[in-house]
C-alpha positions in Angstrom: 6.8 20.1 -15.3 12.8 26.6 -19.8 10.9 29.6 -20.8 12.0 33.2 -20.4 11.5 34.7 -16.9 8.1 35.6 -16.1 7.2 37.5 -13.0 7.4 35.1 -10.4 10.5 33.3 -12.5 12.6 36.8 -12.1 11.8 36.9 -8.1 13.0 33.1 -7.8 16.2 34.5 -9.4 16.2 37.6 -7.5 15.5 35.3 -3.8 18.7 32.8 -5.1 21.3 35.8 -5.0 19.7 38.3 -2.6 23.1 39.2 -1.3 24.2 40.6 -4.5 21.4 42.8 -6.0 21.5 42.8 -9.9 20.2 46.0 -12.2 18.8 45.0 -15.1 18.8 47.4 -17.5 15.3 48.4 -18.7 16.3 48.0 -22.6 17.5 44.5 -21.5 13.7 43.9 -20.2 12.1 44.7 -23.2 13.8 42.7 -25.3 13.5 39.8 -23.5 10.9 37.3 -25.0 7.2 36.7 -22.7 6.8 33.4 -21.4 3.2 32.6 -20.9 1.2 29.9 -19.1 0.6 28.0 -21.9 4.2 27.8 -22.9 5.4 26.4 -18.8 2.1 23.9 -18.7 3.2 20.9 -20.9 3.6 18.8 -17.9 0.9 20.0 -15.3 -1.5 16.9 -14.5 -5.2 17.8 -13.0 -6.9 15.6 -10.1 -10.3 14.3 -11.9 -12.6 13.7 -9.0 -16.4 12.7 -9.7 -18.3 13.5 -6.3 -20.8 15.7 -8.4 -24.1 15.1 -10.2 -23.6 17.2 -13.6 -20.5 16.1 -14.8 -19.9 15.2 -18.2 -19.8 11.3 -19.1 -15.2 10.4 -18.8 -15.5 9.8 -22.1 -16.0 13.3 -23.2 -13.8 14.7 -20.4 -10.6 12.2 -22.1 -11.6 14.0 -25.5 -11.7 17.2 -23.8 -8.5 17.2 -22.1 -6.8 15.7 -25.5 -8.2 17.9 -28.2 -8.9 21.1 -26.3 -6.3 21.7 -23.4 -2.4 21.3 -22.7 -2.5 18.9 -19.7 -0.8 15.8 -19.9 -1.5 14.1 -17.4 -4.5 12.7 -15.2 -4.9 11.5 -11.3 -7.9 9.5 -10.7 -8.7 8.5 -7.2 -9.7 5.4 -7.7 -9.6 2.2 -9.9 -13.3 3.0 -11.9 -12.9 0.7 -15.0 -15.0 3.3 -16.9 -13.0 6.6 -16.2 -9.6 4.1 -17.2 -11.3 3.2 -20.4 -12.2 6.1 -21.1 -8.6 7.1 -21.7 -7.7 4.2 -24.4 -5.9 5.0 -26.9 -5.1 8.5 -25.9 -1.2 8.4 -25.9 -1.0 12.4 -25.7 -2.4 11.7 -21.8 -0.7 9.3 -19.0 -2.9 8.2 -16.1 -2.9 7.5 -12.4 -4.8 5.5 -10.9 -5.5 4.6 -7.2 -5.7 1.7 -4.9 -8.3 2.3 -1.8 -7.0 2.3 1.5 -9.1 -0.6 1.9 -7.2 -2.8 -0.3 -3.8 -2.4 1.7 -3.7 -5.5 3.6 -4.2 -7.5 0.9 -2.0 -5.7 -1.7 0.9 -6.5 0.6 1.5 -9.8 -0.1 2.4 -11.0 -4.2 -0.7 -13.3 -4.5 -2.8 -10.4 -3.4 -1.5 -7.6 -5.5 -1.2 -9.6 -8.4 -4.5 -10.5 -8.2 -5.9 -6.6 -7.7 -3.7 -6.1 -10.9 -5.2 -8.5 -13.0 -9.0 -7.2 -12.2 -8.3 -3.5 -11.9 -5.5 -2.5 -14.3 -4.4 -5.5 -16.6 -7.6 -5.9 -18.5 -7.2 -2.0 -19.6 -3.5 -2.4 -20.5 -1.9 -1.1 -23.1 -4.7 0.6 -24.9 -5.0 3.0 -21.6 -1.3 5.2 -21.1 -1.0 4.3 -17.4 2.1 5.8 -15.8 1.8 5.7 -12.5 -0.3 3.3 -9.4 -0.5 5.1 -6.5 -1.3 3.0 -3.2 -3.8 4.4 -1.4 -4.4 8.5 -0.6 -3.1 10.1 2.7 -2.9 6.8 4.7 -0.2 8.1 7.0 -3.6 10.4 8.5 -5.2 6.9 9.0 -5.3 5.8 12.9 -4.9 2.0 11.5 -1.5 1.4 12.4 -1.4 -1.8 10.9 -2.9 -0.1 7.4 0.2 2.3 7.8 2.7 -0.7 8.7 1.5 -3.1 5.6 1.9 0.4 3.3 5.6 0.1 2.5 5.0 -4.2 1.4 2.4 -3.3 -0.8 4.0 -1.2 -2.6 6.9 -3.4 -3.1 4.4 -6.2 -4.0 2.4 -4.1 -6.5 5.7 -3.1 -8.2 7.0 -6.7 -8.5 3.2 -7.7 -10.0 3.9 -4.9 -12.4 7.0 -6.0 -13.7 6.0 -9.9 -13.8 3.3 -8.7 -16.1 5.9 -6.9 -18.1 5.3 -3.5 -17.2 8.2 -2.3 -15.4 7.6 1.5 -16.6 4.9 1.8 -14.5 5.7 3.6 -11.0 4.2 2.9 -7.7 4.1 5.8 -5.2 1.6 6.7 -2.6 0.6 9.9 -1.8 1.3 12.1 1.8 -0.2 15.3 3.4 1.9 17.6 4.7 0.6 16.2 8.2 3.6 13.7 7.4 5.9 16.1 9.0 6.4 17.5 12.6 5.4 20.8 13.3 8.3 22.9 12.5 9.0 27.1 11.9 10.7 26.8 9.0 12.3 24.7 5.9 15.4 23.9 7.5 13.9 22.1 10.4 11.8 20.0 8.6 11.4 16.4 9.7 9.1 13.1 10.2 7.3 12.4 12.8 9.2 10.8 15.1 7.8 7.3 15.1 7.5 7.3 11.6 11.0 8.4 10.2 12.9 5.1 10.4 9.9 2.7 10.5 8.0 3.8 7.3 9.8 6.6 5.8 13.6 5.8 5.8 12.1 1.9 4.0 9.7 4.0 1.9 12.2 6.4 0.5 14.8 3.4 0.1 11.9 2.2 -2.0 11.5 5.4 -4.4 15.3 5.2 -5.2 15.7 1.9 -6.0 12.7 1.9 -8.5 13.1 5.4 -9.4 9.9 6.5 -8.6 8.8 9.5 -6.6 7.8 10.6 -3.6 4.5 12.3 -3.8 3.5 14.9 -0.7 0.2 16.9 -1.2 0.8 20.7 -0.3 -1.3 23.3 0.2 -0.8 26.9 1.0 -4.3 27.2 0.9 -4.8 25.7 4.3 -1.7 27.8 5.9 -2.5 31.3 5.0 -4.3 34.2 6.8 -4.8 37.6 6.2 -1.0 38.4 6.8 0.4 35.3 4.5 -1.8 35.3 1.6 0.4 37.1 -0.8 3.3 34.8 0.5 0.5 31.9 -0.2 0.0 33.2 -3.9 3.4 33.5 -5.0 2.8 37.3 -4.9 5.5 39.6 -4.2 6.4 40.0 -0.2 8.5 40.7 2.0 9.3 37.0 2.5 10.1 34.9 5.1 14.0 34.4 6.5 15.4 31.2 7.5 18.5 31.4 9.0 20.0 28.6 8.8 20.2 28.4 5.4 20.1 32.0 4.8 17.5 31.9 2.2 14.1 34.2 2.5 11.5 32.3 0.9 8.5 34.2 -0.8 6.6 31.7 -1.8 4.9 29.4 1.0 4.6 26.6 -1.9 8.4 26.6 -1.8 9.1 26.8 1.3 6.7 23.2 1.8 8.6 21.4 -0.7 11.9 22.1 0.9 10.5 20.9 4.4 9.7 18.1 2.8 13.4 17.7 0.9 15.1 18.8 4.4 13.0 15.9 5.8 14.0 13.6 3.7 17.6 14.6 3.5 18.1 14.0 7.2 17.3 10.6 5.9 19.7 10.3 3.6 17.5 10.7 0.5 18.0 14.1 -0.9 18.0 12.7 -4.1 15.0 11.3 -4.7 12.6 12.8 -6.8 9.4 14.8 -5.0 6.0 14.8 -7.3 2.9 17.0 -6.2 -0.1 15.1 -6.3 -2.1 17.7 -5.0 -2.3 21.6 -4.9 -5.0 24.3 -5.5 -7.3 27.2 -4.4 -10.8 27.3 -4.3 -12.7 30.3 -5.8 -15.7 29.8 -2.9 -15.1 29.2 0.8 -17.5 30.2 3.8 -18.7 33.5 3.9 -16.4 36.0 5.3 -13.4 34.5 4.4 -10.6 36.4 3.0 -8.5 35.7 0.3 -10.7 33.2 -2.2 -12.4 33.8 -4.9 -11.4 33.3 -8.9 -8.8 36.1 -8.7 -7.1 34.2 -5.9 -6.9 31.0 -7.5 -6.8 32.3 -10.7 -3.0 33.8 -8.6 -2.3 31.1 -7.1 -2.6 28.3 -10.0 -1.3 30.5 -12.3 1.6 31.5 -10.8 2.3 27.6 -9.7 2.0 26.7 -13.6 4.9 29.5 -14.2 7.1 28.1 -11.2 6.3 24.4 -11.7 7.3 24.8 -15.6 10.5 27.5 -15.2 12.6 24.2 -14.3 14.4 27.1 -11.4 13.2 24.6 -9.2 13.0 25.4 -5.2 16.1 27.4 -2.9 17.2 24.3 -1.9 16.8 22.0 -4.9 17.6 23.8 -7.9 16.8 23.5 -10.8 14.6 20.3 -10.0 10.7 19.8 -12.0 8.4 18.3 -10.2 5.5 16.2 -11.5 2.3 18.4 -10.5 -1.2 17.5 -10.4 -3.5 20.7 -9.5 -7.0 19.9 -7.9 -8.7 20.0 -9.5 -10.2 19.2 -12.9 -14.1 20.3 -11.8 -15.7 21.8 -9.2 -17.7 18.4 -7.6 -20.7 19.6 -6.0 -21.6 16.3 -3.4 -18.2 17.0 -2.0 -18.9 17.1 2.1 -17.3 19.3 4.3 -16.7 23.3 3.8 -17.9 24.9 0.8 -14.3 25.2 -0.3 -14.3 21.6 -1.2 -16.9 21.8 -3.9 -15.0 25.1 -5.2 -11.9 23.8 -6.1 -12.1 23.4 -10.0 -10.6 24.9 -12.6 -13.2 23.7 -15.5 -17.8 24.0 -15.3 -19.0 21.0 -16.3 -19.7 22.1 -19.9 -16.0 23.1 -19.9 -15.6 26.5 -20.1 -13.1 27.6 -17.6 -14.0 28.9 -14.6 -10.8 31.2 -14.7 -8.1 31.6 -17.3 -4.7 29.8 -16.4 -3.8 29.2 -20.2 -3.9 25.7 -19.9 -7.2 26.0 -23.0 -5.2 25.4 -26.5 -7.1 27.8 -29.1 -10.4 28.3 -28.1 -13.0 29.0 -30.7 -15.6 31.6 -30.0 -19.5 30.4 -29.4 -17.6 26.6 -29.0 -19.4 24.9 -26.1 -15.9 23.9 -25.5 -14.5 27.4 -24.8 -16.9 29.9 -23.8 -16.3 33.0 -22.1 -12.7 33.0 -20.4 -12.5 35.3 -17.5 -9.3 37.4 -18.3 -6.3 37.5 -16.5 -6.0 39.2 -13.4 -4.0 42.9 -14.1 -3.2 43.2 -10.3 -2.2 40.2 -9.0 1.8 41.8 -8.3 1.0 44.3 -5.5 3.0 45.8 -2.8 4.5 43.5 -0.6 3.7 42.9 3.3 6.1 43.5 5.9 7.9 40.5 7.2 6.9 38.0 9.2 7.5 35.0 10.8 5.8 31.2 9.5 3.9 28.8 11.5 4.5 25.9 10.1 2.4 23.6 12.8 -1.0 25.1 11.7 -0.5 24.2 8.3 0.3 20.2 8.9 -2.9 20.5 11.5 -5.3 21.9 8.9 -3.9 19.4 6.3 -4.3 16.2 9.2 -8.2 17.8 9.2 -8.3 17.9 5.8 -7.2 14.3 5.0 -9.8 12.9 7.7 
C-alpha cells in the first residue's frame, strides 16, 4: 500500500531527476495506460472511530467494507469485543486493535499482558483476521513520564504473550504524532527530541527490527498548511520546497513528514525499519472562514495520497518503499469534541454513501442504499503552482502536540 503514472506519480518522477529534465513525447502520453484510484487502493486501511450517535451497528460496517469497498484493512481504537467480532470470519479484512493508555503499566510486565490478551484479544482469535496490536495512541504527548518509560516493556511483553499463545504473526507497534520530533525546517534535519532519542526511541526502534514490525507516526499536512502551503499540503503541483542538503525539492508536505521522520530515525541507526501511517486525512468542514477545506480539498488530498501511497515510488529519500496507511477516517463521528474539523473527517455518511469519491467504492449500483449519489471527481484539482517558499516545520509538530491532547 505498480500502476502506470498518474498525475502525482509523474511529478514524483519528475522531483527524483530534477537536474536532468526529460520530454516525453506527447504520442508516448497517450498511449500510456490510466491508473486510477481503485487500481493504487488494495492496501489503504481506514481509522473506524464510533464517537457518533447514527452510526450503523459494526456488524454491517464489516459487511460494508468487505462486499462493497476495496479497503483491506481496519484501525480500531480500542479493544470493543463487539466491533472485533464483528469482523469474524472476514479474511478479505485484517484488523488493529488498541490498548488504552491506561493499561500501560500493567501491560509491561508478562503476567499483565498476558492476562489483557487472554480477555481482550484471545477469546476472538482466529475467527477475527487480527494483524496488528497497537499499544496505546500518541503516548509520547502524555506528561506521564512513567506511562512513556513503561511504553517500550509493554510492548516487548505483549509481543512475547503473543507468541506464547502461538501467534507470532501478529505485530505490536504503537502509534506517534509528529510532535515526536524537534522542531526542525526541513527533512534533512529531522530528529527526536532530545530526551527521548536514546531513552525511548533508539530501544523502541531496536524493537521494530528485531520483530519486524513497524514504526507507525501519524502525519498530517492538514495541521501544517496555510493559505501559501495548501497546494504543497494536497499533493498539488507547486513550486516546492528545496532542501539543500540533500538537494531534493519536495512538493508534497506528506513526503517531506515521512522523510523527517526516516532522517530521524536514521541518525539512529535505523533507516531500515519499516514506517506505517496510522493516521492521515482532511476534513471537508472546519470553522467558518477557514481556507482550504471542504470535500474538494479532501476529496485532493486523500485522493492524491491513495495514488502516492499505492505507486510503490515511495518518498525522495526512501525509494521505492510502501507504507501501510490508515486514512481517518472511516465516518464522520458527530460527539467528537474539539473544532468542527474533528467531526468532519470522514470519508463515508452513516448510510454509506460517500461523502466524496476517492474510488475506494467497488461497483456501485444505482438506487443501492449502499452507493448512492457519488460526488464526481474534482476536474481542477492540478492548478498553477505557487511560488516558492520556505517550510516551518515547528508549527506543524505544535498543532499535532494540540491535537493529540
Amino acid at each position: 500500500m505498480a500502476t502506470a503514472l498518474a498525475p502525482v506519480q509523474q511529478r514524483q518522477r519528475q522531483r527524483r531527476q530534477q537536474h536532468y529534465p526529460i520530454v516525453i513525447p506527447l504520442l508516448l502520453l497517450l498511449l500510456l495506460p490510466v491508473a486510477t484510484p481503485m487500481s493504487t487502493a488494495a492496501a489503504i486501511g481506514v481509522n473506524y472511530g464510533a464517537m457518533a450517535d447514527n452510526l450503523p451497528p459494526p456488524s454491517q460496517v464489516a459487511a460494508f467494507l468487505q462486499q462493497r469497498t476495496s479497503i483491506t484493512r481496519v484501525k480500531l481504537f480500542d479493544s470493543n469485543p463487539d466491533f472485533i467480532r464483528a469482523f469474524a470470519n472476514i479474511s478479505s479484512l485484517s484488523l488493529a486493535i488498541t490498548a488504552p493508555n491506561s493499561a500501560i503499566p500493567s501491560l509491561s510486565t508478562p503476567s499483565g499482558a498476558s492476562s489483557w490478551l487472554s480477555q481482550n484479544l484471545l477469546p476472538f482469535l482466529p475467527a477475527t483476521n487480527v494483524s496488528l496490536l497497537l499499544v496505546g495512541n500518541e503516548v509520547l504527548a502524555s506528561p506521564d513520564r512513567s506511562l512513556i518509560a513503561r511504553l517500550v516493556p509493554a510492548m516487548r511483553c505483549l509481543s512475547a504473550a503473543l507468541s506464547s499463545a502461538g501467534y507470532p504473526h501478529i505485530r505490536v507497534s504503537t502509534p506517534h504524532s509528529l510532535g515526536i520530533l524537534s522542531p526542525s525546517q526541513l527533512p534533512s534535519s529531522g530528529h527526536f527530541r532530545r530526551g527521548y532519542d536514546r531513552a525511548i526511541f533508539a530501544p523502541m526502534l531496536d524493537f521494530h527490527r528485531q520483530t519486524k514490525t513497524p514504526f507507525m507516526v501519524n502525519p498530517y499536512p492538514y495541521f501544517g498548511y496555510d493559505g501559501r502551503t495548501l497546494d504543497y499540503a494536497l499533493f498539488r503541483p507547486n513550486a516546492g520546497v528545496f532542501d539543500p542538503v540533500t538537494r531534493i525539492n519536495y512538493t508534497s508536505m506528506f513526503e517531506a513528514q515521512l522523510d523527517a521522520v526516516y532522517t530521524a530515525m536514521k541518525r539512529l541507526g535505523y533507516g531500515d525499519v519499516d514506517i506505517a501511517v496510522g493516521e492521515t486525512g482532511w476534513p471537508t468542514a472546519a470553522e467558518p472562514g477557514q481556507i482550504g477545506v471542504g470535500v474538494a480539498e479532501a476529496e485532493a488530498f486523500n485522493g492524491n495520497l491513495i495514488r502516492m501511497v499505492g505507486s510503490g515510488l515511495g518518498t525522495p529519500l526512501m525509494p521505492n518503499r510502501t507504507f501501510e496507511t490508515y486514512i481517518f477516517a472511516l465516518f464522520n463521528e458527530n460527539q467528537k469534541p474539539g473544532p468542527i474539523a474533528e467531526r468532519n473527517f470522514g470519508l463515508f455518511n452513516a448510510n454509506f454513501t460517500p461523502i466524496y469519491d476517492v474510488g475506494l467504492l467497488r461497483d456501485p449500483v444505482v438506487g443501492d442504499s449502499w452507493s448512492g449519489a457519488v460526488v464526481p471527481c474534482s476536474r481542477d484539482l492540478w492548478t498553477p503552482a505557487p511560488p516558492v517558499h520556505t517550510y516551518d516545520y515547528e508549527a506543524i509538530i505544535l498543532m499535532q502536540i494540540n491535537h493529540a491532547m
